[in-house]
N, C-alpha and C positions, 0 to 999 in steps of 0.2 A: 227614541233613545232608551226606552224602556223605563223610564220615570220622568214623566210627562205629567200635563194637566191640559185640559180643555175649556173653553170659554163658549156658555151660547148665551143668547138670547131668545129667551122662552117667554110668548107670548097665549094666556090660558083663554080661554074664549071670552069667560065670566070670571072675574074674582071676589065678588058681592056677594057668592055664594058662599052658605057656609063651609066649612072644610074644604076651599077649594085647592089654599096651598097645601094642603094634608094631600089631597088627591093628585096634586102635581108630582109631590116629593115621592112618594109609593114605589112610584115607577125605579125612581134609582135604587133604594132601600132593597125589593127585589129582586134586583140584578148588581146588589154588591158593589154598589158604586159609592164613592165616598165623596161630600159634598167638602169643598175648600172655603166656599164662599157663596151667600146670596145675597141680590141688593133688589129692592123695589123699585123701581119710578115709576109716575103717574104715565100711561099709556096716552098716546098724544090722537087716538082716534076715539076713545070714548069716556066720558066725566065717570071718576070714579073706578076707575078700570085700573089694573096695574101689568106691566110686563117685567118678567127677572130679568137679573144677568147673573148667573150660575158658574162657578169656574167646578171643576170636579176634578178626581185623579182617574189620567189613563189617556189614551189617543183617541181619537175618531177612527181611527183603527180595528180598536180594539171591539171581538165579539160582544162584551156585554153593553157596551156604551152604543152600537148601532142595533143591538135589541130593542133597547130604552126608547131610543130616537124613533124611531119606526113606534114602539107600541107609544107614546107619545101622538105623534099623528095621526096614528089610528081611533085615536081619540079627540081628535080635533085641535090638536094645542100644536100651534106653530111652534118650529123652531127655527132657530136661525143660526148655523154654525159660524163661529166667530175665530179658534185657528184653536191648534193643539201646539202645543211648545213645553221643550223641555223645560223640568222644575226649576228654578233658582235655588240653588244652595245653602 
C-alpha cells in the first residue's frame, strides 16, 4: 500500500553477549529502516537466551528491508517473517 510495516521474529544466536542487541539493531540503522517497536521474550530453547519481535516501516518487498534480512542471516540470526500489512491510521 505503500505505508506499511512489517512484523518478524528475530532470533540472535547468543544474547549474553555484550552488545549483542547493538549488533542486531546495526543492521536496520544501516539500511534506513525505522524500528516501530521491540519486545524481548525468554527464548524457549535456551536459559537465558532472548528472541525479538520487531515490527519496522516498509514491506517485505521493499529493497532495503530484504537487504537487512539476508545480511541478518548471513550472520547467523534467524529470522522469521511474520506478515507485512498496512499501517493503521
Amino acid at each position: 500500500s505503500g505505508n506499511d510495516k512489517t512484523s518478524l521474529l528475530i532470533k540472535p544466536p547468543n544474547t549474553d553477549d555484550s552488545g549483542s542487541l547493538y549488533k542486531l539493531l546495526e543492521h536496520f540503522v544501516k539500511n534506513d529502516i525505522n524500528l516501530n517497536r521491540i519486545e524481548s521474550r525468554p527464548s524457549k530453547t535456551k536459559n537465558w537466551n532472548y528472541v525479538f519481535f520487531i515490527d519496522i516501516d516498509g514491506h517485505i518487498t521493499d529493497t532495503n528491508i530484504n537487504k537487512t534480512l539476508e545480511t541478518l542471516k548471513e550472520n547467523n540470526i534467524e529470522v522469521k517473517f511474520l506478515g507485512s500489512y498496512p499501517k493503521s491510521k
